[in-house]
C-alpha positions as CSV (number, residue, x, y, z in Angstrom):
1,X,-4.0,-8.7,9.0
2,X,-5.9,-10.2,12.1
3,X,-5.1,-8.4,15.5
4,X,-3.0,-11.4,18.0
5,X,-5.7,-12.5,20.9
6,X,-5.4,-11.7,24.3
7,X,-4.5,-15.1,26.1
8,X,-3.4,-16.1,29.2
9,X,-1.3,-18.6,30.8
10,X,-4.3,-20.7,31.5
11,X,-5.5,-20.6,27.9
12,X,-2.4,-21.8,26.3
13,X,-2.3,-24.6,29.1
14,X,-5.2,-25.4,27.4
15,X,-4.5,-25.0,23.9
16,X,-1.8,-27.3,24.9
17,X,-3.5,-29.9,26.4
18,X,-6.4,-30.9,23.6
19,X,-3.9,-30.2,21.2
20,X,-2.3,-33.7,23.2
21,X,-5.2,-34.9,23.5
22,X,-8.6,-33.9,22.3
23,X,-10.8,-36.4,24.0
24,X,-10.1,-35.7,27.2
25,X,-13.2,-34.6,29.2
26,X,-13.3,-31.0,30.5
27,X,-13.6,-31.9,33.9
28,X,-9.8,-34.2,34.0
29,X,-8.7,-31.2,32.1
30,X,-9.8,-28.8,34.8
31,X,-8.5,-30.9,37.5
32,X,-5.2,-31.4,36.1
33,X,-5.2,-27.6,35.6
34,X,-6.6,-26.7,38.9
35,X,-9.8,-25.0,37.5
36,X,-13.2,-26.4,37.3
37,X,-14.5,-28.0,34.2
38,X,-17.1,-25.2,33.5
39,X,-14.1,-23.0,33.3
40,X,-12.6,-24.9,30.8
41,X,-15.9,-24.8,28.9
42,X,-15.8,-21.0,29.0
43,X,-12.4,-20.9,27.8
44,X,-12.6,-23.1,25.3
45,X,-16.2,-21.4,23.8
46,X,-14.0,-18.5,23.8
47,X,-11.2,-19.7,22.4
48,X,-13.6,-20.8,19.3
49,X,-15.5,-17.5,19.0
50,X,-11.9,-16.0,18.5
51,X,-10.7,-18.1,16.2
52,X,-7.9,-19.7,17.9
53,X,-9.7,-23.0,18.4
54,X,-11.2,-24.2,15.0
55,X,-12.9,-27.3,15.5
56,X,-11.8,-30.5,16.5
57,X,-10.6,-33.2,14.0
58,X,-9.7,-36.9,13.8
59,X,-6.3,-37.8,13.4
60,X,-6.4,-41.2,10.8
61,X,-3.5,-42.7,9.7
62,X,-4.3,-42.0,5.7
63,X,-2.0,-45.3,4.3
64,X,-4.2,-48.0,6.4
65,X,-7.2,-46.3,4.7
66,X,-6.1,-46.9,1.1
67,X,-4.2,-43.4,0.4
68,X,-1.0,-44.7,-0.6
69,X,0.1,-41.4,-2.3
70,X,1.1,-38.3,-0.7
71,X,2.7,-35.8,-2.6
72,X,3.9,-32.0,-2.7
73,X,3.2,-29.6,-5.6
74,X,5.0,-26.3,-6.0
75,X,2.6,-24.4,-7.8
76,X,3.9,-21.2,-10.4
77,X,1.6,-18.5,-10.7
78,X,1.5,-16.6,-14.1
79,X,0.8,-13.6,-11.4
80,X,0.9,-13.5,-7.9
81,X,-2.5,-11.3,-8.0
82,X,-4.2,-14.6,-9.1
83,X,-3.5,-16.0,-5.7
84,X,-7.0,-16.1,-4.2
85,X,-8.4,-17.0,-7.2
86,X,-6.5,-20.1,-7.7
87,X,-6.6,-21.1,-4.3
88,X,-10.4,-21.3,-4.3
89,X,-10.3,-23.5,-7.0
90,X,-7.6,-26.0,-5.6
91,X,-10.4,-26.0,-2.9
92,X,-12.8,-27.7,-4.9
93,X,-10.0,-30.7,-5.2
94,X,-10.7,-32.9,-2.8
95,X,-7.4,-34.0,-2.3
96,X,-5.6,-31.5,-2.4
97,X,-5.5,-31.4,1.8
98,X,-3.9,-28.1,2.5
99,X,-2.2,-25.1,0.8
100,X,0.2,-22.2,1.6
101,X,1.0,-19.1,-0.3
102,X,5.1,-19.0,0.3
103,X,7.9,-17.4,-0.6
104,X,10.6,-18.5,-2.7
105,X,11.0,-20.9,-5.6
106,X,7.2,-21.5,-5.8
107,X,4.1,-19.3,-5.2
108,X,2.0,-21.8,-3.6
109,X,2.7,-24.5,-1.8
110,X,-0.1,-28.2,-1.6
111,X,-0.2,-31.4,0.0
112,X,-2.1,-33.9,-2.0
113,X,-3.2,-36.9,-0.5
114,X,-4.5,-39.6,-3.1
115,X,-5.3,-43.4,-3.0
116,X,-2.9,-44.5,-6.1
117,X,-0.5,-43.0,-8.9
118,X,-3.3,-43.1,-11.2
119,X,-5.6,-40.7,-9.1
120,X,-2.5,-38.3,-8.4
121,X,-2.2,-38.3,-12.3
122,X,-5.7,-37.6,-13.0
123,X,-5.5,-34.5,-10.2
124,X,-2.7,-33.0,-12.3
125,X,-3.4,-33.7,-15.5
126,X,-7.1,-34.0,-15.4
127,X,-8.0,-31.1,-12.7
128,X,-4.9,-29.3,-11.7
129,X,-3.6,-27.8,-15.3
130,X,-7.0,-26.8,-16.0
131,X,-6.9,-23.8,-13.8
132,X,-6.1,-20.4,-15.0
133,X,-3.6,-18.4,-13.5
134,X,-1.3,-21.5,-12.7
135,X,1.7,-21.3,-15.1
136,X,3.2,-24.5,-14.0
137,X,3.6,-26.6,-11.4
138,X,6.4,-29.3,-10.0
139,X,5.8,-32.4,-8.1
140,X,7.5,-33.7,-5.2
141,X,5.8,-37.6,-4.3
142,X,6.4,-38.2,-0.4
143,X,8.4,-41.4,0.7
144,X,7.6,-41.1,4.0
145,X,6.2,-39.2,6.8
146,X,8.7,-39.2,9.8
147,X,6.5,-36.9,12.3
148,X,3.8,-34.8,12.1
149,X,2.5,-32.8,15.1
150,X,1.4,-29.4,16.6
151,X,3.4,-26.5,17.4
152,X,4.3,-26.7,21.5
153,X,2.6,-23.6,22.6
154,X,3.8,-24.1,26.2
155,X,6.7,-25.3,27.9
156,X,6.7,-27.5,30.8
157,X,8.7,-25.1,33.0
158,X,5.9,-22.8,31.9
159,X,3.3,-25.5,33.0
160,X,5.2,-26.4,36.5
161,X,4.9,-22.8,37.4
């Protein structure tokens, strides 16, 4: 189990901030923050080294891009001892975009994200079944997205202080 880092007000202003907006330049963030831009710098190099920040991605609206499909599988394990095992092969599936280990009904948890029905058949049937130490899986095809966003790590009576 990893050990909770040792952050401070000014770190999870941070956090909060890029998580926002990413492209903002460390010197507006500083200023907004009231701390220079090479502190920002130093924070956020920390912040990486620890873990906390990992990397920077681009958000992209998948459906404009030709993935018309995203779906949910709820993955049986014929033991939960097989977890890390069948998890690094859903890795290898490239889209397959994330994956929990969760309690309840199922024993894992994926997002899939594919460009038609036909490729979300050929990861299930094709790749998916394939993989030893799934039992079984059920699949939950996504209408629509209403939100997706970041946890709030700050509040703004926290931020006013």
């Amino acid at each position: 189990m990893s050990v909770k880092p040792n952050l401070d007000k000014l770190d999870y202003q941070i956090i909060q901030h890029m998580m926002e907006n990413a492209e903002i330049s460390y010197a507006d963030l500083g200023k907004k923050l009231f701390v220079s831009g090479g502190t920002i710098h130093v924070r956020i190099k920390k912040l990486q080294e620890i873990g906390v920040v990992q990397g920077t991605r681009l958000a992209v609206n998948t459906k404009l891009i030709g993935y018309d499909v995203i779906a949910f599988i709820g993955v049986y394990l014929e033991k939960s001892s097989l977890y890390d095992s069948v998890a690094s092969d859903l890795h290898k599936i490239p889209e397959i975009v994330r994956v929990n280990y969760t309690t309840g009904n199922y024993s894992m948890w994926a997002e899939i994200c594919c460009k038609d029905i036909n490729q979300l058949r050929n990861v299930l049937h094709d790749q998916l079944q394939k993989i030893k130490g799934i039992e079984r899986t059920e699949t939950f095809i996504s209408l629509n997205e209403s939100f997706n966003r970041n946890v709030q790590v700050i509040g703004e009576e926290e931020e006013m202080e």
